[in-house]
N, CA, C and O atoms as a GROMACS GRO file, in nm:
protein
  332
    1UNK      N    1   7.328   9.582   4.027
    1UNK     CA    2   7.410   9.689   4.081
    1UNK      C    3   7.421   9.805   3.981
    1UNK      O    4   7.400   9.923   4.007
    2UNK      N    5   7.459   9.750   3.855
    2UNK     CA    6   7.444   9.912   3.762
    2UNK      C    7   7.315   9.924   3.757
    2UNK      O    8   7.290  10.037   3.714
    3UNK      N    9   7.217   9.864   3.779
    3UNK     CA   10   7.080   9.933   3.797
    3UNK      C   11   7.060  10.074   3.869
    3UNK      O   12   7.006  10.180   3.834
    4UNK      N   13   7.149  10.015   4.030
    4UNK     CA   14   7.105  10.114   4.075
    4UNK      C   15   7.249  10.224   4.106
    4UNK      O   16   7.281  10.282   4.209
    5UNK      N   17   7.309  10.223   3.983
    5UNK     CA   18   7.366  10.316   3.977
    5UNK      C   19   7.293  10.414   3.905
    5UNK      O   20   7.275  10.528   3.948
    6UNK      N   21   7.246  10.366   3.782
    6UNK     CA   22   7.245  10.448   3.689
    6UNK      C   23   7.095  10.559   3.734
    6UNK      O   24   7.068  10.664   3.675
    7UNK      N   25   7.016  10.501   3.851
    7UNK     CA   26   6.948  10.506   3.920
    7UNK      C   27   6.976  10.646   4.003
    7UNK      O   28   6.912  10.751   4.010
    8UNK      N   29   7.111  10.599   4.069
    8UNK     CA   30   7.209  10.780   4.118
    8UNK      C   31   7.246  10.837   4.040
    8UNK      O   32   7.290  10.945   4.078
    9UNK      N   33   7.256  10.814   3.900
    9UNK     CA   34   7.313  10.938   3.879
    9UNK      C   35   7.194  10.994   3.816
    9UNK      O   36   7.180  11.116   3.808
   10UNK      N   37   7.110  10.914   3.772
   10UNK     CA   38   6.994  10.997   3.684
   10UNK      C   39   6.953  11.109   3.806
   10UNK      O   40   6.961  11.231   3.789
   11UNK      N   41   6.908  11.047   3.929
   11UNK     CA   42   6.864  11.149   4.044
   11UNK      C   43   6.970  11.266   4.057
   11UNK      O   44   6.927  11.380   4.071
   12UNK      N   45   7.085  11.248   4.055
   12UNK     CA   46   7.172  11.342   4.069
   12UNK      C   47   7.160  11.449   3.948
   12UNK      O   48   7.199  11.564   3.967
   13UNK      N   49   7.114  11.414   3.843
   13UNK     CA   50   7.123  11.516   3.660
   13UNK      C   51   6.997  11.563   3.716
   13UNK      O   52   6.986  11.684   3.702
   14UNK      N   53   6.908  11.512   3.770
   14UNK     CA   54   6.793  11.589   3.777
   14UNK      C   55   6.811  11.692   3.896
   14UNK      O   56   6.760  11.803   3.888
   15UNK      N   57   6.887  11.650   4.013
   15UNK     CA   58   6.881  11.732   4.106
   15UNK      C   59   6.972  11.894   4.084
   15UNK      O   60   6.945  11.992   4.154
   16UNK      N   61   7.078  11.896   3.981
   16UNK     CA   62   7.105  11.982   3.917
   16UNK      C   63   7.028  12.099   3.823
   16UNK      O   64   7.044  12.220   3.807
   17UNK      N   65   6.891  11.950   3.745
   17UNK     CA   66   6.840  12.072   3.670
   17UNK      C   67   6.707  12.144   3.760
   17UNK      O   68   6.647  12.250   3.742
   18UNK      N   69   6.692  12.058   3.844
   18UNK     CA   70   6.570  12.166   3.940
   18UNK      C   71   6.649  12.274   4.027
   18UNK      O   72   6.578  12.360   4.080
   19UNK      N   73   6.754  12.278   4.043
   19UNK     CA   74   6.856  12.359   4.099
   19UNK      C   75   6.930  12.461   4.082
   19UNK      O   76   7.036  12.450   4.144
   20UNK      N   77   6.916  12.588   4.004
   20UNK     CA   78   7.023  12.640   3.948
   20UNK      C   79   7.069  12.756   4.020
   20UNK      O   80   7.038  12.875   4.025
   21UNK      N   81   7.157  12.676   4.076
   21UNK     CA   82   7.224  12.771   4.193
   21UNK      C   83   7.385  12.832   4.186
   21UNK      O   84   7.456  12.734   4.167
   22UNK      N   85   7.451  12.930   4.192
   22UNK     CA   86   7.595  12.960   4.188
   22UNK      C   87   7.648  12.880   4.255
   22UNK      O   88   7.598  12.853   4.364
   23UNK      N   89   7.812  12.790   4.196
   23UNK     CA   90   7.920  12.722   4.248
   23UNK      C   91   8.019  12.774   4.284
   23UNK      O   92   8.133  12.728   4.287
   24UNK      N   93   7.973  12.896   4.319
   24UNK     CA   94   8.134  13.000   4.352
   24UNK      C   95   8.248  12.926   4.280
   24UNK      O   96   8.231  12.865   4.175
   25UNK      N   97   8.349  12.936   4.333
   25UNK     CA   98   8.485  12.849   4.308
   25UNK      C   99   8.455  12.726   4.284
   25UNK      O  100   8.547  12.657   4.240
   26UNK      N  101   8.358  12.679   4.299
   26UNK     CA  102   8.334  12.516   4.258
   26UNK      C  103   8.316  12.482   4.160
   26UNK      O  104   8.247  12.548   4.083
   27UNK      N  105   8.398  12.311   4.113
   27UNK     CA  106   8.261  12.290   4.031
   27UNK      C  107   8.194  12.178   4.043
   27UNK      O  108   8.215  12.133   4.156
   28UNK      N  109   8.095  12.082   3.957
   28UNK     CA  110   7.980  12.063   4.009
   28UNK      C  111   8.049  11.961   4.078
   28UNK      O  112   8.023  11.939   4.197
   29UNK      N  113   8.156  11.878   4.000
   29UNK     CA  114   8.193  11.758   4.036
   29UNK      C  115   8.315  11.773   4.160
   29UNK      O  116   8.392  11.679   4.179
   30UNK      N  117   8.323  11.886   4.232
   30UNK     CA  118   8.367  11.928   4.345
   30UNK      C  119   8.275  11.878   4.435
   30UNK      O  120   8.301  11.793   4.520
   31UNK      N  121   8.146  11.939   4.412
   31UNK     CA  122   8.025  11.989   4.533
   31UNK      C  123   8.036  11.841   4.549
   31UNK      O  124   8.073  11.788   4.654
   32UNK      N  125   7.991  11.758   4.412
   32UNK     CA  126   7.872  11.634   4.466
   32UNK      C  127   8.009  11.567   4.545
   32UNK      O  128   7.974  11.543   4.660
   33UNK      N  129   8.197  11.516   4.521
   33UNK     CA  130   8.230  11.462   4.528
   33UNK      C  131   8.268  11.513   4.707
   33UNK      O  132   8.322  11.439   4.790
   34UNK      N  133   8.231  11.627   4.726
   34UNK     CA  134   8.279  11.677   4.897
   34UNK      C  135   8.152  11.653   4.998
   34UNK      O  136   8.173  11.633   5.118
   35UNK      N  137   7.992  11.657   4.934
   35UNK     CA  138   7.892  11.599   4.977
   35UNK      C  139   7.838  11.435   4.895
   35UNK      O  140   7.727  11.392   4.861
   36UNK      N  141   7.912  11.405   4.891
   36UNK     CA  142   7.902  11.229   4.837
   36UNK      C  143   7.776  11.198   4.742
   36UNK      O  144   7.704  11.099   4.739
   37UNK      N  145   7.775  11.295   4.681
   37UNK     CA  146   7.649  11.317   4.589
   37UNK      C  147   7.560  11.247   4.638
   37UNK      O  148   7.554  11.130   4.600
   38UNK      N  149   7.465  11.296   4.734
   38UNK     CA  150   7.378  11.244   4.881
   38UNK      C  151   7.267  11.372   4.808
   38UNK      O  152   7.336  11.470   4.778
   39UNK      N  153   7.172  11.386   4.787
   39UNK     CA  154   7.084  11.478   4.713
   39UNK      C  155   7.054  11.532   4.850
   39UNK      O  156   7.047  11.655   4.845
   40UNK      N  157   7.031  11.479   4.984
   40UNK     CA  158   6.934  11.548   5.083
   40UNK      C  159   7.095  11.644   5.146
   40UNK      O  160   7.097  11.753   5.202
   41UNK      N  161   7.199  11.562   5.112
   41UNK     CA  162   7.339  11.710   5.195
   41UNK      C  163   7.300  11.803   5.129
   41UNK      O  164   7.241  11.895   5.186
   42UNK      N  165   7.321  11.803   4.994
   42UNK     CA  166   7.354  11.908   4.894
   42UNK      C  167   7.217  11.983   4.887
   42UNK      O  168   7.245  12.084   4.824
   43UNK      N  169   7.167  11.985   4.898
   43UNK     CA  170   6.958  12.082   4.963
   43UNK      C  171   7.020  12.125   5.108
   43UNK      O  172   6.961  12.225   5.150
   44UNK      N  173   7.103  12.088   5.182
   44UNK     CA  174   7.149  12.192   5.312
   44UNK      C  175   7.270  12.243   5.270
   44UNK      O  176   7.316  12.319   5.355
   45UNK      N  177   7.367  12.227   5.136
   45UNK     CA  178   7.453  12.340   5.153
   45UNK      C  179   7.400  12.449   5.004
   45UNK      O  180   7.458  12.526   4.928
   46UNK      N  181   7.277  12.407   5.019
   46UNK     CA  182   7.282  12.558   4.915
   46UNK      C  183   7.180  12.683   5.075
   46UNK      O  184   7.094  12.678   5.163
   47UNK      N  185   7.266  12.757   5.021
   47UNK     CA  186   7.229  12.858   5.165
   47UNK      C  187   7.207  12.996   5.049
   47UNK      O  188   7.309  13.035   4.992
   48UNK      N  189   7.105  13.050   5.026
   48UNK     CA  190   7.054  13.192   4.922
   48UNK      C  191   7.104  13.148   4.803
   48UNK      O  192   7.190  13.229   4.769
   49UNK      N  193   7.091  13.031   4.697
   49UNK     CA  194   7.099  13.038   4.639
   49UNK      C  195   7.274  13.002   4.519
   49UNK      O  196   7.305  13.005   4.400
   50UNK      N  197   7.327  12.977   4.634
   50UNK     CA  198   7.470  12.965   4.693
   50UNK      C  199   7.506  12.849   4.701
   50UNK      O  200   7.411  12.780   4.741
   51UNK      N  201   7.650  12.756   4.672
   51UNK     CA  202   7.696  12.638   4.741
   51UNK      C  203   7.758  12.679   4.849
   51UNK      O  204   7.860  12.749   4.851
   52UNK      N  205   7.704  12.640   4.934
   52UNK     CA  206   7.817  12.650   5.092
   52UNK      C  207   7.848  12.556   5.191
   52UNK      O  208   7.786  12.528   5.293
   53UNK      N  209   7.976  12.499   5.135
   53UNK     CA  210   8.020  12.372   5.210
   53UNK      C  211   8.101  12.413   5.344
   53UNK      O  212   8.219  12.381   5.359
   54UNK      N  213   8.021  12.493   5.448
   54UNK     CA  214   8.073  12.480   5.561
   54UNK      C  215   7.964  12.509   5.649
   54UNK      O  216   7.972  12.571   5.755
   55UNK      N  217   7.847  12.453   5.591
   55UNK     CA  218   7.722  12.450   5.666
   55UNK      C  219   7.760  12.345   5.775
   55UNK      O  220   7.849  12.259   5.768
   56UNK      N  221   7.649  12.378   5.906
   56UNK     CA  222   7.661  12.340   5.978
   56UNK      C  223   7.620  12.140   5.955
   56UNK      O  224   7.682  12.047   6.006
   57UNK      N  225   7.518  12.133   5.879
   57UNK     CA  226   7.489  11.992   5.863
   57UNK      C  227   7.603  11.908   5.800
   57UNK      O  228   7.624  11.802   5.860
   58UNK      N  229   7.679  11.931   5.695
   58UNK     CA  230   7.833  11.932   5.628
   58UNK      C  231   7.917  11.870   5.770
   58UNK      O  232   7.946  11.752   5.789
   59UNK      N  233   7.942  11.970   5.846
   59UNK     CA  234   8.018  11.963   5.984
   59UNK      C  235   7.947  11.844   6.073
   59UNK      O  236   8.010  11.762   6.139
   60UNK      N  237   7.841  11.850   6.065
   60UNK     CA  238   7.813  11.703   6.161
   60UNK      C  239   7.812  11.580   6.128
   60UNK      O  240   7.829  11.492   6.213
   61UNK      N  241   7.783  11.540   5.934
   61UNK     CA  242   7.839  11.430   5.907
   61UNK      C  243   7.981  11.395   5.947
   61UNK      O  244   8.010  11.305   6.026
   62UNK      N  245   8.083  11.492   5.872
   62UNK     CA  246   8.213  11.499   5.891
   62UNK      C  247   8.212  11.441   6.084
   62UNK      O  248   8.227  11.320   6.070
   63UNK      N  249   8.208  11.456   6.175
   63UNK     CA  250   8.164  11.444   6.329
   63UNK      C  251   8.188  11.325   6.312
   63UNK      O  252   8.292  11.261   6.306
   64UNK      N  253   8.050  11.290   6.303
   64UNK     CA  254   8.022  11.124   6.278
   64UNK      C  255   8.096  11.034   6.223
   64UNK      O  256   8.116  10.922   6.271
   65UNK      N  257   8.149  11.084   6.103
   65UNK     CA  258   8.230  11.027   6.005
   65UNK      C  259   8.357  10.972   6.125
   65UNK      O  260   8.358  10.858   6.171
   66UNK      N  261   8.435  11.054   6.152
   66UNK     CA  262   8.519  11.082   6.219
   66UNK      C  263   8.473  10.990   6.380
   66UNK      O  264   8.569  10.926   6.423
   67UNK      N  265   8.406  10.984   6.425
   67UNK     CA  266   8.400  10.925   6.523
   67UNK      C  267   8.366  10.802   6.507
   67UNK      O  268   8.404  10.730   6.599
   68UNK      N  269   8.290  10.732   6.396
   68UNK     CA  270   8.241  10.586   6.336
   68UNK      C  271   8.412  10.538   6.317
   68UNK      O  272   8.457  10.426   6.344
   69UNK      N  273   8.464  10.618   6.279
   69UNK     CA  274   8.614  10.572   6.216
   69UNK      C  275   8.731  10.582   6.341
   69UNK      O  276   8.850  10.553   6.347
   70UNK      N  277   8.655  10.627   6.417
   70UNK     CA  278   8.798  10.637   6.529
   70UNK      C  279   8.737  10.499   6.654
   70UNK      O  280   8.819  10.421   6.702
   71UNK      N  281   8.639  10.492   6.676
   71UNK     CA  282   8.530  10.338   6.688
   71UNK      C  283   8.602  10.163   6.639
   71UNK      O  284   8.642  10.066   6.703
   72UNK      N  285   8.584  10.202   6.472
   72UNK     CA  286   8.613  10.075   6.414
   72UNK      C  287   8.776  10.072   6.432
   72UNK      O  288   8.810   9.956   6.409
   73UNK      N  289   8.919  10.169   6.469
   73UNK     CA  290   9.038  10.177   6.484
   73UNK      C  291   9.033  10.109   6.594
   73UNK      O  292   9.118  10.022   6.613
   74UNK      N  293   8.960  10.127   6.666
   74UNK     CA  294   8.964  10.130   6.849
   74UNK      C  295   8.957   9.953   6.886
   74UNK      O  296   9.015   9.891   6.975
   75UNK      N  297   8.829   9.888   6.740
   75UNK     CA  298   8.837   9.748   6.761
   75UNK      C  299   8.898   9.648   6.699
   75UNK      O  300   8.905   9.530   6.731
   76UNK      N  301   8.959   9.724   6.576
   76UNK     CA  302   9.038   9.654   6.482
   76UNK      C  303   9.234   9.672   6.518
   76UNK      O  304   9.290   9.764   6.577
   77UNK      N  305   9.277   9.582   6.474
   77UNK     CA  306   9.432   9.595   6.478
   77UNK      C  307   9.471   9.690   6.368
   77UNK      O  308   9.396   9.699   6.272
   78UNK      N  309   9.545   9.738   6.370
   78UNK     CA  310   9.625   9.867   6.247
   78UNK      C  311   9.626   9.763   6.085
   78UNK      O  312   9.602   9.794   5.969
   79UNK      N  313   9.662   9.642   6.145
   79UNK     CA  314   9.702   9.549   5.991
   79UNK      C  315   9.556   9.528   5.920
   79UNK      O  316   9.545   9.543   5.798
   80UNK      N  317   9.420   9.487   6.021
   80UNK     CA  318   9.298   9.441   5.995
   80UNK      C  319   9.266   9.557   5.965
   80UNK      O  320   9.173   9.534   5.887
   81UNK      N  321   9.279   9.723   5.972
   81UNK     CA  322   9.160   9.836   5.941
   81UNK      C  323   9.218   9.861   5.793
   81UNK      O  324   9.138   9.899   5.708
   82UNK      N  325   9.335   9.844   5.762
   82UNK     CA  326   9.429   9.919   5.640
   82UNK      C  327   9.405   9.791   5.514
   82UNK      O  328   9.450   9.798   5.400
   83UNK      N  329   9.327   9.683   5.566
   83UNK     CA  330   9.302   9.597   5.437
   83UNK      C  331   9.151   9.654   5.373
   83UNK      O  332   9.104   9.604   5.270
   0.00000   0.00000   0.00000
């Protein structure tokens, strides 16, 4: 398991240094922690060069997210989802 951590983060240091893009108001450990340091999100919210976390691909995980989770509420009891 720390194998393949150390595995993410090396991909993640590299995906920074092939990258050098403005964080507006951000910083880095904003971006990766609002796109789950997922290397293929964060390649759709740089838009010109830019971080922009209100890209449309951003919005459809969030969707999903949100509907996988309103799913597993729907089959679990309140006591069984909160453990």
């Amino acid at each position: 398991m720390q194998t393949l951590l150390n595995n993410f983060q090396t991909e993640m240091k590299h995906w920074w240094l092939r990258n050098s893009i403005d964080l507006g108001s951000y910083t880095k450990d904003e971006v990766e922690d609002f796109t789950g340091s997922i290397p293929l999100l964060l390649d759709s919210c740089v838009v010109d060069g830019k971080i922009d976390l209100s890209v449309q691909e951003l919005k459809n995980v969030f969707d999903q997210v949100q509907r996988f989770m309103g799913e597993c509420k729907a089959k679990e009891s309140v006591y069984q989802f909160s453990m």
